[in-house]
Backbone of each chain as ProteinMPNN parsed JSONL, in Angstrom:
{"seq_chain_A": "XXXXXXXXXXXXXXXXXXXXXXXXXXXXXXXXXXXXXXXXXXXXXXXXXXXXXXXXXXXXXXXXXXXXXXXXXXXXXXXXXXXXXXXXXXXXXXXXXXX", "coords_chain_A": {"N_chain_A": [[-6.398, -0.533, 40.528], [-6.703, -1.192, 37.385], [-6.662, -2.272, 34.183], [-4.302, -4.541, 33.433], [-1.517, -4.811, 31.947], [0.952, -6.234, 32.247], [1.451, -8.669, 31.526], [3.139, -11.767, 29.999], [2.915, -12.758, 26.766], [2.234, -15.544, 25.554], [3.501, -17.0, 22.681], [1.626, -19.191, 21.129], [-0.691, -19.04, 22.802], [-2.961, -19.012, 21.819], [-3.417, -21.607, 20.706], [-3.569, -22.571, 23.7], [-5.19, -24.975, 26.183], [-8.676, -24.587, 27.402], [-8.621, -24.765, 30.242], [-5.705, -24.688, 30.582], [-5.302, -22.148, 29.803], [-6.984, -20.496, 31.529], [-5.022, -21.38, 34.005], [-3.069, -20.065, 33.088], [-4.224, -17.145, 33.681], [-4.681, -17.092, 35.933], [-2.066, -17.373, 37.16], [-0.797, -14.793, 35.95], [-2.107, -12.922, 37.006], [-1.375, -12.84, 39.625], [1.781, -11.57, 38.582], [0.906, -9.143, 37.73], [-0.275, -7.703, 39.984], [2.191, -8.144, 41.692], [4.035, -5.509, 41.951], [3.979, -5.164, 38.974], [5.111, -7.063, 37.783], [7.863, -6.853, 38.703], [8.648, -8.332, 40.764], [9.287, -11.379, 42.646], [6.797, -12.127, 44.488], [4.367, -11.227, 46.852], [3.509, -8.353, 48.682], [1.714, -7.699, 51.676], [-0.083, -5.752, 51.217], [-0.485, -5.555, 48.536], [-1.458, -8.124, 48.23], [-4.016, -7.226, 49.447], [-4.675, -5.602, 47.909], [-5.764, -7.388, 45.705], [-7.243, -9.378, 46.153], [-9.625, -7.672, 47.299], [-10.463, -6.436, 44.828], [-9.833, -8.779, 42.516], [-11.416, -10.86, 43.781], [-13.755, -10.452, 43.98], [-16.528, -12.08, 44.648], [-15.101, -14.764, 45.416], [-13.634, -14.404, 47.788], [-14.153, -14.548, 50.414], [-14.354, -16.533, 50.613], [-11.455, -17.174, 51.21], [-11.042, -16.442, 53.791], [-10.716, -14.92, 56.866], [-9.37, -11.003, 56.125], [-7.784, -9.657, 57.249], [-6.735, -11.251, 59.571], [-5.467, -12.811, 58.451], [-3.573, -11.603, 56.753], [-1.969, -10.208, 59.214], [-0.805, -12.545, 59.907], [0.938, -12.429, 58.128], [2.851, -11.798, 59.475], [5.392, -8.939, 59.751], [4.734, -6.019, 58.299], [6.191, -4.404, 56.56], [7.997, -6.143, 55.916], [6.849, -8.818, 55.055], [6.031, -11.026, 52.975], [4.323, -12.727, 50.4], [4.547, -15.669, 48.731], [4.621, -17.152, 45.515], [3.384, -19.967, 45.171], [2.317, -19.769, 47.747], [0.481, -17.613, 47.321], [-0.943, -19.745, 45.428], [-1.877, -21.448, 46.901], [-3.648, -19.91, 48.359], [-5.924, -19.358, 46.217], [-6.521, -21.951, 45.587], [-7.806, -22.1, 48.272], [-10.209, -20.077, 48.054], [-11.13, -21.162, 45.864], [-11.825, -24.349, 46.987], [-13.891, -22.906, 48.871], [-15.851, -22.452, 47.061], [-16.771, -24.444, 46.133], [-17.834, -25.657, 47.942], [-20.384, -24.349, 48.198]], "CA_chain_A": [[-5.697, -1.106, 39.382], [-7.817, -1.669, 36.191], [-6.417, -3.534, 32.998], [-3.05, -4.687, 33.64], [-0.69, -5.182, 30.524], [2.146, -6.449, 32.236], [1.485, -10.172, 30.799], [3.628, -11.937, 29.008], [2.322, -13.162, 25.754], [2.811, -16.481, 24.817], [3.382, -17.408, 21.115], [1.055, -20.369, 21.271], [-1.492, -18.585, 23.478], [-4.489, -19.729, 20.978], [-3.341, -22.922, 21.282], [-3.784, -23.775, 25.277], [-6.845, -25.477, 26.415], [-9.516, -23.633, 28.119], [-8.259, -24.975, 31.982], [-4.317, -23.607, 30.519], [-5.634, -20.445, 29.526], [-7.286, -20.077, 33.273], [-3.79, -21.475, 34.949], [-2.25, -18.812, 32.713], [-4.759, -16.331, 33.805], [-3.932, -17.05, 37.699], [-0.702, -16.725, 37.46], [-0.959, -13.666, 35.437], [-2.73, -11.874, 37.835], [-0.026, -12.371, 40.781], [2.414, -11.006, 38.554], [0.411, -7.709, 37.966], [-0.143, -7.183, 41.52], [3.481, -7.799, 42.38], [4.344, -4.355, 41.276], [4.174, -5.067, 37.164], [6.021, -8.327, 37.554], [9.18, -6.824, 38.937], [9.664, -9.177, 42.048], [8.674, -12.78, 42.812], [6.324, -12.559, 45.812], [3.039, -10.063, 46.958], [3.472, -7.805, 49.92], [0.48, -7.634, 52.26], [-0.692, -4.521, 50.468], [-0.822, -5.744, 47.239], [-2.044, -9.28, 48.225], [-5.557, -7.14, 50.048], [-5.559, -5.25, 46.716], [-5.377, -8.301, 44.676], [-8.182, -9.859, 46.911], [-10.707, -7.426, 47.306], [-10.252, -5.898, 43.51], [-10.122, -9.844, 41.865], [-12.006, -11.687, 44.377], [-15.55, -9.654, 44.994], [-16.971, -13.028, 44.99], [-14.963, -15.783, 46.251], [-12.41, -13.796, 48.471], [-14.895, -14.356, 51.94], [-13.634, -17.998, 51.393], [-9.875, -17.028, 51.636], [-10.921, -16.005, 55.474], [-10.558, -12.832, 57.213], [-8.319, -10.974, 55.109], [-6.959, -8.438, 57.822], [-6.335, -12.191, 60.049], [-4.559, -13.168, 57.396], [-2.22, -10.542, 56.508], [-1.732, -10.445, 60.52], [-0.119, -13.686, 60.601], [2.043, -12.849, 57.539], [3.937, -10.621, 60.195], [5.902, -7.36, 59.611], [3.81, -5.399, 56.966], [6.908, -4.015, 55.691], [9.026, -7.235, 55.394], [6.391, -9.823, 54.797], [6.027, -11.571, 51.332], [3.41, -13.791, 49.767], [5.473, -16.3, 47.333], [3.489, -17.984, 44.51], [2.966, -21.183, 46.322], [1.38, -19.576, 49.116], [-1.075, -17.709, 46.678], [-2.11, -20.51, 44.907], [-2.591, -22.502, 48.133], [-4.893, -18.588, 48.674], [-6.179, -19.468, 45.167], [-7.124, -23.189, 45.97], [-8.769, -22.066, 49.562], [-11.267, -19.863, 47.39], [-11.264, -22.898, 45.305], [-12.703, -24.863, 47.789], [-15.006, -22.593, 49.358], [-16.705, -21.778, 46.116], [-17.788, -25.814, 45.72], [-19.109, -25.822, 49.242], [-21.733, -23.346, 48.287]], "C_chain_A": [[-6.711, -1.586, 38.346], [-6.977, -2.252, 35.096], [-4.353, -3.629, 33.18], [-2.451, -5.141, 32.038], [0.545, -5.785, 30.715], [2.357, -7.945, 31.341], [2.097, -10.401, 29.817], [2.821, -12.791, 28.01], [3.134, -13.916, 25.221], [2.394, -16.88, 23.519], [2.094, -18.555, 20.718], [0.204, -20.556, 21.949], [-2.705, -18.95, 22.887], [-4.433, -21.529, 21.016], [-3.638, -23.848, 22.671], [-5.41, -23.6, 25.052], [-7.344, -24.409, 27.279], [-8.531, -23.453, 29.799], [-6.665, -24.251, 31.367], [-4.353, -22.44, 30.602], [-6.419, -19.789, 31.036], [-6.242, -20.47, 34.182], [-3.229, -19.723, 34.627], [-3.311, -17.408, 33.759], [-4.369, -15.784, 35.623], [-2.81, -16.601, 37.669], [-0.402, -14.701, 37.118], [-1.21, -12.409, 36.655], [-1.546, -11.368, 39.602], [0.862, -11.594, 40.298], [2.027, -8.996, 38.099], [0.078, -6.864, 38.842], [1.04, -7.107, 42.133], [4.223, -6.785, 41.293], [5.097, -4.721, 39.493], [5.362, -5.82, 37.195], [7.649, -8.434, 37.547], [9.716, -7.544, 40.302], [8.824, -10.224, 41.596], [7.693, -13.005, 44.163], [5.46, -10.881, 45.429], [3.322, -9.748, 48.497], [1.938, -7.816, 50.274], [-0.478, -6.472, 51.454], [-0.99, -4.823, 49.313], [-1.7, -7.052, 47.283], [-3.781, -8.881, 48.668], [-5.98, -6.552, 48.811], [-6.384, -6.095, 46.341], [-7.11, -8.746, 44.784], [-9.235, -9.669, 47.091], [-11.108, -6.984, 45.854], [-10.755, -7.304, 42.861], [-11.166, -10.66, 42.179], [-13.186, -11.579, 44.829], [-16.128, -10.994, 45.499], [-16.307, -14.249, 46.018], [-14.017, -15.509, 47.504], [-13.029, -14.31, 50.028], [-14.365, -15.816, 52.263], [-12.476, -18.064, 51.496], [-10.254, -16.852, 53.1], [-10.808, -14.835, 55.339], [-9.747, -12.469, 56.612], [-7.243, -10.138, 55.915], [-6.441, -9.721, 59.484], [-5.397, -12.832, 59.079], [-3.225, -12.336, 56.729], [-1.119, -10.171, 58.029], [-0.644, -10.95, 60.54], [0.977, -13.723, 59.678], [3.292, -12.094, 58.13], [4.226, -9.35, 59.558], [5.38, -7.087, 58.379], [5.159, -5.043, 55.835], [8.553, -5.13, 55.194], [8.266, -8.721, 54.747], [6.211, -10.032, 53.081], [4.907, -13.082, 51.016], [3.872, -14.562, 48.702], [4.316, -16.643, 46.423], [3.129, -18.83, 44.88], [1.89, -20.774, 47.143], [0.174, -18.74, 48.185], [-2.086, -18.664, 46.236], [-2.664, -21.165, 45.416], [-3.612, -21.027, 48.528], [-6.111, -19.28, 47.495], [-7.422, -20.558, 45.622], [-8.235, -22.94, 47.642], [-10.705, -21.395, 48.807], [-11.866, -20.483, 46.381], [-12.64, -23.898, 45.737], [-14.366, -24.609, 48.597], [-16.06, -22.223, 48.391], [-17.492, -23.718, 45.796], [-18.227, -26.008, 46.694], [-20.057, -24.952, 49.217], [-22.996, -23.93, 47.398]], "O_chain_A": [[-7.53, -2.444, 38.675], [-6.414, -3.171, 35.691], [-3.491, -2.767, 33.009], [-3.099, -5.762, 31.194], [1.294, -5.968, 29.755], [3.33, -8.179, 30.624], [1.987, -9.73, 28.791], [2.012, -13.57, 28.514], [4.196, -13.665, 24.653], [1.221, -17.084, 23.204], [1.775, -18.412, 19.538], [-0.159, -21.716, 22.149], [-3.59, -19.238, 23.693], [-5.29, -22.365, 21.304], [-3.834, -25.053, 22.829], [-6.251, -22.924, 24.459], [-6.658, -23.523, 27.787], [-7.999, -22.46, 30.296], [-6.494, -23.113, 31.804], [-3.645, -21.704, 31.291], [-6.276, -18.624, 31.405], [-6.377, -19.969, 35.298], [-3.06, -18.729, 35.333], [-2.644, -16.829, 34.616], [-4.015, -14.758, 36.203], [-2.505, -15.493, 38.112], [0.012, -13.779, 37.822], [-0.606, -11.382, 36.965], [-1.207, -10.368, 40.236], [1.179, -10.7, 41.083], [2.744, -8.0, 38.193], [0.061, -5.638, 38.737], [1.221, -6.259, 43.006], [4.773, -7.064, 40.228], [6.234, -4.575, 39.043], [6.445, -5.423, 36.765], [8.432, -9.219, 37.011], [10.832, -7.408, 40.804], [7.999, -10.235, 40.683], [7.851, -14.025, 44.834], [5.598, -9.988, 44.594], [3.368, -10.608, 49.377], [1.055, -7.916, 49.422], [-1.671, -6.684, 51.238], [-2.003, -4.244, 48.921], [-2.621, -7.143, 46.471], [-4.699, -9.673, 48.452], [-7.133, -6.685, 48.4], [-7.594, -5.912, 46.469], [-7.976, -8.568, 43.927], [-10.076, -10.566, 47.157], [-12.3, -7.207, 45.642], [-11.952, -7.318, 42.577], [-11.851, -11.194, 41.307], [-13.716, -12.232, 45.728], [-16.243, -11.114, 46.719], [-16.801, -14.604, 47.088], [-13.682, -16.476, 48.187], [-12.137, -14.446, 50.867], [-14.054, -16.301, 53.35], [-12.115, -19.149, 51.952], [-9.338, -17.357, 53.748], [-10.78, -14.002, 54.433], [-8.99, -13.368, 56.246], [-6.109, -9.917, 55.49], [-5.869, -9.174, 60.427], [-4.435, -13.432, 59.558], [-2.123, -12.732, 56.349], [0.09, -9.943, 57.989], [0.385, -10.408, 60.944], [1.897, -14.523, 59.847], [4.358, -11.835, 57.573], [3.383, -8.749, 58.892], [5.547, -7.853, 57.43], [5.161, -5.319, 54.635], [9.577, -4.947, 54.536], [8.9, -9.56, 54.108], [6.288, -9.161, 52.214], [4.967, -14.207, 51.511], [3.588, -14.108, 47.594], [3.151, -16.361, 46.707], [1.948, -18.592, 45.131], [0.784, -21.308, 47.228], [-0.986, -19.14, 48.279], [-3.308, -18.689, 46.385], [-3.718, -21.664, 45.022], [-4.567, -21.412, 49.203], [-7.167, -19.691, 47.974], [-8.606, -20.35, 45.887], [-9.228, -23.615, 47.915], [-11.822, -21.895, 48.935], [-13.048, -20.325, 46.076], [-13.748, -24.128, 45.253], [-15.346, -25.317, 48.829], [-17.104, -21.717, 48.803], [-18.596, -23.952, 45.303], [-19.265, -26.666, 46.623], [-20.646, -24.732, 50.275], [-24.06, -23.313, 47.358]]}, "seq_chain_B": "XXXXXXXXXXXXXXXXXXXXXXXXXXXXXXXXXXXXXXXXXXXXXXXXXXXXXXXXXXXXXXXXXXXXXXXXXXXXXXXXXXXXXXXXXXXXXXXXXXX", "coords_chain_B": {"N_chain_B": [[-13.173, -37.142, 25.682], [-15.29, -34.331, 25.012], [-16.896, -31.701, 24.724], [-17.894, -30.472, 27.579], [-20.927, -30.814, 30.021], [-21.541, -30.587, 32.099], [-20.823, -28.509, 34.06], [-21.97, -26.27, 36.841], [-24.425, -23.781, 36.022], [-23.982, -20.494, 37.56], [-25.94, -18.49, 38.692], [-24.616, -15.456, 38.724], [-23.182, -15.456, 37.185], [-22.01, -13.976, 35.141], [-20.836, -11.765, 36.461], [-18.404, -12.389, 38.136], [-15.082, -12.055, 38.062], [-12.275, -12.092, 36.018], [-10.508, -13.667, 37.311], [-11.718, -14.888, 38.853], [-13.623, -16.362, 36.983], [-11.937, -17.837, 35.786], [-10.967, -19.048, 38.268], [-13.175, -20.569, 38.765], [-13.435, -22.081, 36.36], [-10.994, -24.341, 36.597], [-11.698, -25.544, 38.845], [-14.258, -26.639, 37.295], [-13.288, -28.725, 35.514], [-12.427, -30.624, 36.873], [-14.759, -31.336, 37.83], [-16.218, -32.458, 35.657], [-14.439, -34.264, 35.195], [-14.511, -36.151, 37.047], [-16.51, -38.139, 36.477], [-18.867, -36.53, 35.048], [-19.584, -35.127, 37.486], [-20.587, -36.743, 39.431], [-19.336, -37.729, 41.519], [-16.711, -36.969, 44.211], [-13.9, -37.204, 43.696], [-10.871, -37.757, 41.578], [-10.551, -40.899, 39.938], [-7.135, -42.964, 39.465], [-7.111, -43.162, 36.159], [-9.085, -41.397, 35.382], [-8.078, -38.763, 35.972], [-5.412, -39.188, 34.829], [-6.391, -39.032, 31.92], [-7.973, -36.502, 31.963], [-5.225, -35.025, 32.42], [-3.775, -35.311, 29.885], [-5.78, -34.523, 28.131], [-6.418, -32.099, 28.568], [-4.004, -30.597, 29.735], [-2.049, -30.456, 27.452], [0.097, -28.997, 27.138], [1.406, -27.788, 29.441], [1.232, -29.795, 31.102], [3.618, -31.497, 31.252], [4.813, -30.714, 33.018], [4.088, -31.236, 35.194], [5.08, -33.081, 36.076], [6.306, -36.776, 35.74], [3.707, -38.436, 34.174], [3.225, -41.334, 34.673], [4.248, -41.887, 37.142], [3.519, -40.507, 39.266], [0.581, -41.724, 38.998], [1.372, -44.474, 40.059], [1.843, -43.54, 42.623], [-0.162, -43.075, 43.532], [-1.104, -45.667, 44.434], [-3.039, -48.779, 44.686], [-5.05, -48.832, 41.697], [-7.638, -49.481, 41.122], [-8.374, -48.052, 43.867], [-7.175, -45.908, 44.421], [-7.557, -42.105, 44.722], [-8.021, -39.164, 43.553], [-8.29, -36.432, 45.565], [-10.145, -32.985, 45.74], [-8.248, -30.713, 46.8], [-5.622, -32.135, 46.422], [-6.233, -32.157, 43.674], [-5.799, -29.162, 43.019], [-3.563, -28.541, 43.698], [-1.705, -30.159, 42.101], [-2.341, -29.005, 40.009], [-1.25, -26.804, 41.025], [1.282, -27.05, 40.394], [1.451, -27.416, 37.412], [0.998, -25.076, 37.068], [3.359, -23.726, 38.384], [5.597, -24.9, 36.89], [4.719, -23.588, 34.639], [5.625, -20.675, 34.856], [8.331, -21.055, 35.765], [9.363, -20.982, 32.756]], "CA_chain_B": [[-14.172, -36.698, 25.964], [-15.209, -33.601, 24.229], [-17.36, -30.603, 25.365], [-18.379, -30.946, 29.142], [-21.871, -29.995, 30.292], [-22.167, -30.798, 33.609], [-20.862, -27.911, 34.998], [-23.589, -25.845, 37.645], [-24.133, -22.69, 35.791], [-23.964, -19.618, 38.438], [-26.576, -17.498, 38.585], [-24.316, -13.999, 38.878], [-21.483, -15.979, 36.593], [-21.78, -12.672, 34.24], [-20.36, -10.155, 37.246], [-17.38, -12.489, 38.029], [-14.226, -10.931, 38.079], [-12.135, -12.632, 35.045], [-9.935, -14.677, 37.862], [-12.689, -15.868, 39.55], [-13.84, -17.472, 36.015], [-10.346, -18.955, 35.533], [-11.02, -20.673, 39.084], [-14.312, -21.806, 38.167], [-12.843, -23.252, 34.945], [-10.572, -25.484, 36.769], [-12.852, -26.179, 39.527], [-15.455, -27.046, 36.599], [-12.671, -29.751, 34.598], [-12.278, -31.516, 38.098], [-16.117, -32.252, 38.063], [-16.132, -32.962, 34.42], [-13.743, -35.895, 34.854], [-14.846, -36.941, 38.108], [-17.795, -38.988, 35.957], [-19.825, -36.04, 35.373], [-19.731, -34.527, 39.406], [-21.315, -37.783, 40.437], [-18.47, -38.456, 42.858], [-15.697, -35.565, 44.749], [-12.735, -37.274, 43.848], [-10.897, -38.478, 40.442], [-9.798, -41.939, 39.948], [-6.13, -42.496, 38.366], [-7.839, -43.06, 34.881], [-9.585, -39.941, 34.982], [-6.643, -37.928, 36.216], [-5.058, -39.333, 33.444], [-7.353, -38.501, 30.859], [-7.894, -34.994, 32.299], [-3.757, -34.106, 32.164], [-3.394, -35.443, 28.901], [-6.434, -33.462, 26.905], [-6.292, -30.505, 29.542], [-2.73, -29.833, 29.687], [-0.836, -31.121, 26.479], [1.003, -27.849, 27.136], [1.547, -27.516, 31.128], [1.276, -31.239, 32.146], [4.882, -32.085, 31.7], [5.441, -29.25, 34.758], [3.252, -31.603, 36.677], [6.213, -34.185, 36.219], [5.721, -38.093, 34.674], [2.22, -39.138, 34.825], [2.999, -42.327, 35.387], [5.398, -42.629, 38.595], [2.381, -39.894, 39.991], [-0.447, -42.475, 39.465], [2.229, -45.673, 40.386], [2.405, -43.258, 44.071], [-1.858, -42.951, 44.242], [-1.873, -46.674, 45.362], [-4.038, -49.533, 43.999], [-5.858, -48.282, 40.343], [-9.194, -49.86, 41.721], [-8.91, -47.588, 45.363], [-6.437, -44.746, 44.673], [-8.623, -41.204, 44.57], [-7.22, -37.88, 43.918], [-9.275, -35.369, 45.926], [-9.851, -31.696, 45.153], [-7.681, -30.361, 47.2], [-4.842, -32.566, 45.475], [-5.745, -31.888, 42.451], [-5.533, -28.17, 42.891], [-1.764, -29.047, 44.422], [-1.434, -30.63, 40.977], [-2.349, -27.427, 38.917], [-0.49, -25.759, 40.847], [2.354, -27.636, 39.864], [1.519, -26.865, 36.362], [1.416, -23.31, 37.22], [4.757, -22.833, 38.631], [6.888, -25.093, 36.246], [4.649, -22.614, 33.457], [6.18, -19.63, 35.06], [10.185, -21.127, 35.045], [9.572, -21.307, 31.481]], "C_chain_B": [[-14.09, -34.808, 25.637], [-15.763, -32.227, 25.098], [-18.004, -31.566, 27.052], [-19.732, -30.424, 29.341], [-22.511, -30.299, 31.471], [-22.039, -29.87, 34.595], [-21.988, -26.976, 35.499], [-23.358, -24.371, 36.877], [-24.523, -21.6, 37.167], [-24.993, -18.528, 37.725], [-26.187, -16.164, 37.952], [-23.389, -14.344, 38.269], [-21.381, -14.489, 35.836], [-21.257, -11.525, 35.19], [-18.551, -11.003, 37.709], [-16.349, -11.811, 37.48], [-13.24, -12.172, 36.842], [-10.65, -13.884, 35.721], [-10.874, -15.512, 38.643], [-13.362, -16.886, 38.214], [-13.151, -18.289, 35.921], [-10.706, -20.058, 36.895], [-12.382, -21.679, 38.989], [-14.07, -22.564, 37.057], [-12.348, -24.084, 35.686], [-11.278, -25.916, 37.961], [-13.928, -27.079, 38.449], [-14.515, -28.354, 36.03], [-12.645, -30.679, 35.822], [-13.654, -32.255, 38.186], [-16.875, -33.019, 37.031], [-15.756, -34.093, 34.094], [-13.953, -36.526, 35.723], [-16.175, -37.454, 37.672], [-18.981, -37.738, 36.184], [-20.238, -35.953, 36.695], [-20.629, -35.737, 39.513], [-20.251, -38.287, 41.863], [-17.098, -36.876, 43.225], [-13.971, -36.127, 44.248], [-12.502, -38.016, 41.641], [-9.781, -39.965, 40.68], [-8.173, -41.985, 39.171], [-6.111, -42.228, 36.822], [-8.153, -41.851, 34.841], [-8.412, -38.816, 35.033], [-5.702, -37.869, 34.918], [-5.182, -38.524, 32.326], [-7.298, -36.948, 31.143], [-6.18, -34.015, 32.032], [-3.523, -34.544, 30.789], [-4.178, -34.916, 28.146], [-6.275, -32.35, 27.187], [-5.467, -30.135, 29.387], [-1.885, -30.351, 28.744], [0.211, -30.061, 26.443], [1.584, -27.723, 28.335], [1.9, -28.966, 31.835], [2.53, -31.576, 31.953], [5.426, -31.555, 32.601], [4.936, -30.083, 35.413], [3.77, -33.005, 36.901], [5.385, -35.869, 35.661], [4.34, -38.841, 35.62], [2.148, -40.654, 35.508], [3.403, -42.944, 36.571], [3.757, -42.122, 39.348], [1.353, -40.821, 40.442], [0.435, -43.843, 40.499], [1.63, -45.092, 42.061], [0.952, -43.575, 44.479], [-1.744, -44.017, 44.898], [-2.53, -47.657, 44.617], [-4.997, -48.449, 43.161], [-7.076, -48.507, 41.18], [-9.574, -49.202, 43.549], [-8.556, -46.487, 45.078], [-7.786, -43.49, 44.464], [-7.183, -40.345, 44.841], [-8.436, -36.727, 44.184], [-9.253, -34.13, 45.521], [-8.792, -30.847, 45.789], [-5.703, -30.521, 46.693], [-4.215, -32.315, 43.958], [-5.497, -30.414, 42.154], [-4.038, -28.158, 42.902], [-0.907, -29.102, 42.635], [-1.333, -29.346, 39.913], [-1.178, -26.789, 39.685], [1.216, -26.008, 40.582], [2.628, -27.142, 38.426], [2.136, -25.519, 36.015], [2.897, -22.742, 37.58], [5.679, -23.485, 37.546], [6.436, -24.408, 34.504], [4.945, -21.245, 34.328], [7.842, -19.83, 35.017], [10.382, -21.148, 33.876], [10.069, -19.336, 31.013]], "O_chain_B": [[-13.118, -34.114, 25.936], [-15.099, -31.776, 26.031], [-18.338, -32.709, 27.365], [-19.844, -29.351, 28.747], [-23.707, -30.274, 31.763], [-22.636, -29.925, 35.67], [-22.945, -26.811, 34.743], [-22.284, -23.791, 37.039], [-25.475, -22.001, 37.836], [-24.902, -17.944, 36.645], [-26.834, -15.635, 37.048], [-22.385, -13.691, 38.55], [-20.363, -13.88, 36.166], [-21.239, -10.38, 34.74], [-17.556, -10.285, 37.613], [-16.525, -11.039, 36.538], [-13.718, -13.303, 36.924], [-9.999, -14.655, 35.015], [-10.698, -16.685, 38.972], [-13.58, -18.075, 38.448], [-13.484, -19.474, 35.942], [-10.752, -21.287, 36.838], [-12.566, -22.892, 39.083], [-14.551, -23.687, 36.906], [-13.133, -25.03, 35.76], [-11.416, -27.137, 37.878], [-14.359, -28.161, 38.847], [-15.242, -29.343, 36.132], [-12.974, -31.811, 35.467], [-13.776, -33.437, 38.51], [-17.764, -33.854, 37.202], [-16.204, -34.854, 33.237], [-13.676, -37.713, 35.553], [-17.085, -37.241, 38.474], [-19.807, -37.767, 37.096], [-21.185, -36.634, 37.09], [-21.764, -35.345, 39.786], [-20.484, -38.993, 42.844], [-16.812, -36.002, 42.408], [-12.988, -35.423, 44.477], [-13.322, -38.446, 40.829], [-8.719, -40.074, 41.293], [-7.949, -41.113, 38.331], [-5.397, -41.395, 36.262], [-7.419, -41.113, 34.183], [-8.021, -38.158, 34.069], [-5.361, -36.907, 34.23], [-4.445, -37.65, 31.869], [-6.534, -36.243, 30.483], [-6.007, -32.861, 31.641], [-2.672, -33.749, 30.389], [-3.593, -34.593, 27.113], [-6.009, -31.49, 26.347], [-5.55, -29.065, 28.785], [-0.823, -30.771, 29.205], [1.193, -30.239, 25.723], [2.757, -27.423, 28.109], [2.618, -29.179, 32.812], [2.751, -32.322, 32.906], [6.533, -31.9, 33.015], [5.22, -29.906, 36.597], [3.248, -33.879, 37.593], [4.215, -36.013, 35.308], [4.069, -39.348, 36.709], [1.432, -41.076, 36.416], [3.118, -44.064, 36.997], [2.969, -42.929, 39.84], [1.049, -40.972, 41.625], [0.016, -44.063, 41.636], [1.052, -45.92, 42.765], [0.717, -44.197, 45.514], [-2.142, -43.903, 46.057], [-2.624, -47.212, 43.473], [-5.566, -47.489, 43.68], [-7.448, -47.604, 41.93], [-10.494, -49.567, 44.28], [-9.412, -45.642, 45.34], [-8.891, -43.885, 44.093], [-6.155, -40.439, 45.511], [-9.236, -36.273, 43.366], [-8.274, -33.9, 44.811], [-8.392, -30.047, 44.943], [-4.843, -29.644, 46.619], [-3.139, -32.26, 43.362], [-4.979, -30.213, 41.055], [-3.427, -27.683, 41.944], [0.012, -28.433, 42.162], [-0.385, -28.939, 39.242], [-0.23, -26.294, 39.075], [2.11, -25.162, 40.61], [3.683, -26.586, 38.122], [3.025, -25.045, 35.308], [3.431, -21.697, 37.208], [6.596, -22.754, 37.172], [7.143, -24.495, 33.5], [3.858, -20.668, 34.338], [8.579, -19.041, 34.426], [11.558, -21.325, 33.557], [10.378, -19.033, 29.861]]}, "name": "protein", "num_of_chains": 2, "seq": "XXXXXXXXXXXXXXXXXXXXXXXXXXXXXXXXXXXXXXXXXXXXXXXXXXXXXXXXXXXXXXXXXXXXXXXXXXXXXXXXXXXXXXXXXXXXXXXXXXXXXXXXXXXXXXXXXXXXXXXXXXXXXXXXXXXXXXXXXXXXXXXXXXXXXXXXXXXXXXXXXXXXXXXXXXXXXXXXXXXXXXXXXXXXXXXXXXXXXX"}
């Protein structure tokens, strides 16, 4: 996946602060991995894209990634909500200020 | 408080992937208001300060600032850790996606 366009464009987009314009940017990015922002949640498949594609760097502090998709059970029923990314988000978060 | 310059510049920051900047941005405003990274956590003051220049756009998603600090606890003990304050963004983040 290379330049996603699904993003919506907010009117007032020059206006957010730097840290808004990097919330926006997070979010953004879940909804271009969940197939061009037509559901609410990331299947396991799209969440290892997302991961190894976005995350070259901090992804090793999400954990194993193929322990992790594991535990989200059935490959073809499991779902990653937004919540549970950004608690993904916040883990590579963390492990990037312990370095 | 105006430009920040405390954050650690990264060696390889120029290969980052353009979500991994976004989380170093808000990783970097957390150490910005935590008194120039001299300490891991922000007091309610700073917290403060930080949702009201940071998010004049997002921070009403992260519900009324002041019941939030009221819950921290004593002003002179309360601490919001990083882990918290990610919690907090991501508060931002989802009530800027019901929009």
């Amino acid at each position: 996946m290379g330049q996603c366009n699904c993003r919506k464009k907010r009117k007032d987009s020059q206006e957010l602060t730097d840290v808004e314009r990097a919330i926006e940017t997070v979010i953004n990015q879940f909804h271009c991995y969940a197939v061009k922002g037509q559901k609410e949640y990331l299947t396991p498949n799209e969440m290892r894209e997302l991961v190894v594609q976005k995350l070259p760097h901090l992804g090793k502090c999400v954990g194993p990634l193929d322990e992790k998709i594991e535990c989200m059970g059935d490959p073809d029923e499991a779902k990653l909500e937004f919540g549970e990314y950004w608690d993904m988000m916040g883990d590579a978060a963390k492990g990037c200020r312990r370095k």
